[in-house]
N, C-alpha and C positions, 0 to 999 in steps of 0.2 A: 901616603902621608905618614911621617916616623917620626913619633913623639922623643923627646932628648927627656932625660931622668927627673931634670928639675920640673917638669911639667908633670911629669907621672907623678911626683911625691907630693907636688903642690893638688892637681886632682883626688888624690888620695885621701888626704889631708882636710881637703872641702867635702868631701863624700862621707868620710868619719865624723865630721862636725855635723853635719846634716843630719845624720844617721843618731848621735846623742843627742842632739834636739827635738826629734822627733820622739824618742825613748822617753826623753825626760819630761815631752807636756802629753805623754800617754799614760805617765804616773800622775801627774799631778793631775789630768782630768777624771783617774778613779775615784779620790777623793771628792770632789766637784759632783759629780756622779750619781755617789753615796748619799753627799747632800743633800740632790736634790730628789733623791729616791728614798730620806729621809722626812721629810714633809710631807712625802703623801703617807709613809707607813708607820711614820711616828716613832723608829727605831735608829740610834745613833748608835749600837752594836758593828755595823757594817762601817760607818767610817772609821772608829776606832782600829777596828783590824787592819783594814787598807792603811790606816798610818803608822800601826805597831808594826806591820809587814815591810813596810817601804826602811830598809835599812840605810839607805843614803841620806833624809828628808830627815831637815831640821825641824826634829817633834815641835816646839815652840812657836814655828812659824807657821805651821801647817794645822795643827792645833787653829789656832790666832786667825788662820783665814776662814777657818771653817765655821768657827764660834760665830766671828763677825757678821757672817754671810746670814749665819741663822739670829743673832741677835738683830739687824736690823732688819732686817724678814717680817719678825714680829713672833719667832718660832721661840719665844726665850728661855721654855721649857724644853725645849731640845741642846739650845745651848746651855742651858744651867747641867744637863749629862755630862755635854762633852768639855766644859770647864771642870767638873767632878773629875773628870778623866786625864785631863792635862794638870788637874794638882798631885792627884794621884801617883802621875810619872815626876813632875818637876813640882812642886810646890814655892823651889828657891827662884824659878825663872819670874822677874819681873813683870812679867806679860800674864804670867798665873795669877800674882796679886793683881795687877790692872783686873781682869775680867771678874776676879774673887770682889775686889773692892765694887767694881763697878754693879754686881748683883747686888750686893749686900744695899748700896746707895737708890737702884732702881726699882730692883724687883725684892724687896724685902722678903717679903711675905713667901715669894716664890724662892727664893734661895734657903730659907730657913727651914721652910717644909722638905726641897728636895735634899737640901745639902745635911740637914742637920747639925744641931748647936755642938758638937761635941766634935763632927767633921771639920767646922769651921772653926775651932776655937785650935784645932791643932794644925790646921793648914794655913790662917791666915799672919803674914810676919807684913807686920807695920811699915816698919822700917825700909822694908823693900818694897810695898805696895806705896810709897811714897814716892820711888825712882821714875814713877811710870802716869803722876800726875797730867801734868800738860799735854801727852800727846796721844792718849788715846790709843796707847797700844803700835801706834805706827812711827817711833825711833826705834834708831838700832838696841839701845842701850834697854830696852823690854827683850829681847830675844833673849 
């Protein structure tokens, strides 16, 4: 049996795409990973890296899934770190004011101890914590 060219590039083709897909939910499951080897150790050091390291991964959204995970977990002192972390890098990304506003509104007490008034007074911008009202951080226009 003798494969003709458009077969072999078309094979090729499908075996590469396979090949990036498999690449790319074995980054995104380090993160995942981290998380959940973050609620038993209590340290959100190790997600950080894995997302500062992943040079491809839109910090915002990966950020944004990781927070999520651990704000409805109930872990919201792990997340109040890693929102610390994702202002830190982007403070302008909408999705930073969503989580910034959304501590500030839930967990007062907790964001104000971890985050402190002077961290917060220079990282939260209104104006753009208002873009990101209705949806909870899951429109495009919070990235």
């Amino acid at each position: 049996m003798e494969l003709d060219t458009k077969t072999i590039i078309l094979i090729t083709v499908v075996v590469i795409a396979i090949v990036m897909l498999i690449m790319s939910n074995l980054k995104g499951n380090s993160v995942s990973k981290e998380v959940k080897r973050a609620r038993t150790t209590k340290d959100v050091k190790p997600i950080i890296a894995a997302i500062d390291n992943d040079k491809t991964a839109d910090v915002a959204t990966v950020f944004n899934t990781a927070i999520k995970s651990l704000w409805d977990g109930y872990d919201r002192d792990l997340a109040m770190d890693l929102i610390k972390a994702l202002l830190e890098r982007n403070d302008k990304a909408p999705i930073s004011q969503h989580w910034l506003q959304s501590a500030l509104s839930v967990e007062p007490e907790l964001a104000r101890k971890q985050l402190g008034e002077e961290f917060i007074k220079s990282h939260f911008h209104e104006e753009i914590a208002q873009q990101c009202v209705g949806c909870g951080g899951s429109c495009k226009s919070c990235k």
